[in-house]
N, C-alpha and C positions, 0 to 999 in steps of 0.2 A: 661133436655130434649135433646135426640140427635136425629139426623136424620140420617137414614142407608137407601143405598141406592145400590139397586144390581149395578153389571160393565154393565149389557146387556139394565140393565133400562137407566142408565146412556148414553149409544151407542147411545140407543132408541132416547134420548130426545136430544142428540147432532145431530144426524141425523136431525130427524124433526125440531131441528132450520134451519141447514144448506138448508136442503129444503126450507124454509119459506124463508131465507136469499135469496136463489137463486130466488124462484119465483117473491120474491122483487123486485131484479136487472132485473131480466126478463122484468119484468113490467116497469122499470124504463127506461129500455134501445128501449123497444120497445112506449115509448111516447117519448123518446128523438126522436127516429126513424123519428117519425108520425111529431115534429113539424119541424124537418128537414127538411123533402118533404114538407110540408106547405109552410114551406120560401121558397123551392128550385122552387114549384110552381109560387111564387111571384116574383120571382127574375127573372125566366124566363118571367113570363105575361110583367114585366115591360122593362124587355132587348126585346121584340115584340116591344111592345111601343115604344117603343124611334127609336127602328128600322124604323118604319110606320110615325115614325113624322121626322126624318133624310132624310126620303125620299119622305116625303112632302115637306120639308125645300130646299130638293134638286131641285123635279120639281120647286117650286116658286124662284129657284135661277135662274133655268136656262132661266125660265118666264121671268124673269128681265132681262136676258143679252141679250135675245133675242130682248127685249124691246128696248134696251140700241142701239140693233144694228138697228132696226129699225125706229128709231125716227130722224135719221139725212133725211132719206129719206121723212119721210109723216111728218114732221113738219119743219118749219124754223124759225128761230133764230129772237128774237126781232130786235137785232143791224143787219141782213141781211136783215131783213122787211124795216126796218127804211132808210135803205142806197137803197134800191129798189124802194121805194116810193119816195124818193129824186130825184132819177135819171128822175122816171115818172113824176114829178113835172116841173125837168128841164128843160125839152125836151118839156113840156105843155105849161111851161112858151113860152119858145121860138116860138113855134108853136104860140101862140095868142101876141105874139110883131110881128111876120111877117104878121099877118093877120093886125093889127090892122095898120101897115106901109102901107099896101095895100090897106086898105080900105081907109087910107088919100089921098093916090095916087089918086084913082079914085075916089074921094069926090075935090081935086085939079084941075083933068084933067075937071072932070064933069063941073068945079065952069070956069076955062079956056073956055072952049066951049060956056058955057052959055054966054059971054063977048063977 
């Protein structure tokens, strides 16, 4: 059994692989294409993101510093409370040992008189 087979048939059917061959890679190269922009899609949505959260991160940085600078003004300090109320305390003290000196005085002079 042999197989004969014309040059032109032969051309034919090397042809029509090489087509099929190509429309292959065609096909192959335009889906490599497609998930490339897919990722490239992703890659951008998430380089946004990160952008938008960088710059969240940023305002609430700066939230904080500004926090930072304003808290010595609208708050004070345990140990300044503690030493401020000491002082008031002092000075209260002494205030009611002058009254209470005073009042002996004239509970003295009164008790004098009364004599």
């Amino acid at each position: 059994m042999s197989l004969t087979i014309d040059f032109w048939q032969l051309v034919g059917l090397l042809l029509s692989g090489l087509g099929v061959l190509v429309a292959v890679m065609k096909f192959g190269v335009s889906q490599a294409q497609k998930h490339q922009d897919a990722t490239h899609k992703q890659v951008l949505a998430r380089l946004d993101a990160m952008e938008k959260s960088a710059a969240q991160w940023q305002s609430i940085e700066r939230e904080m510093l500004q926090m930072k600078a304003d808290m010595p003004l609208q708050y004070v300090r345990r140990e300044d409370y503690i030493r401020g109320q000491s002082v008031i305390e002092a000075k209260l003290d002494a205030v009611a040992s002058k009254l209470e000196i005073a009042q002996l005085r004239v509970a003295s002079i009164g008790v004098k008189h009364a004599n």
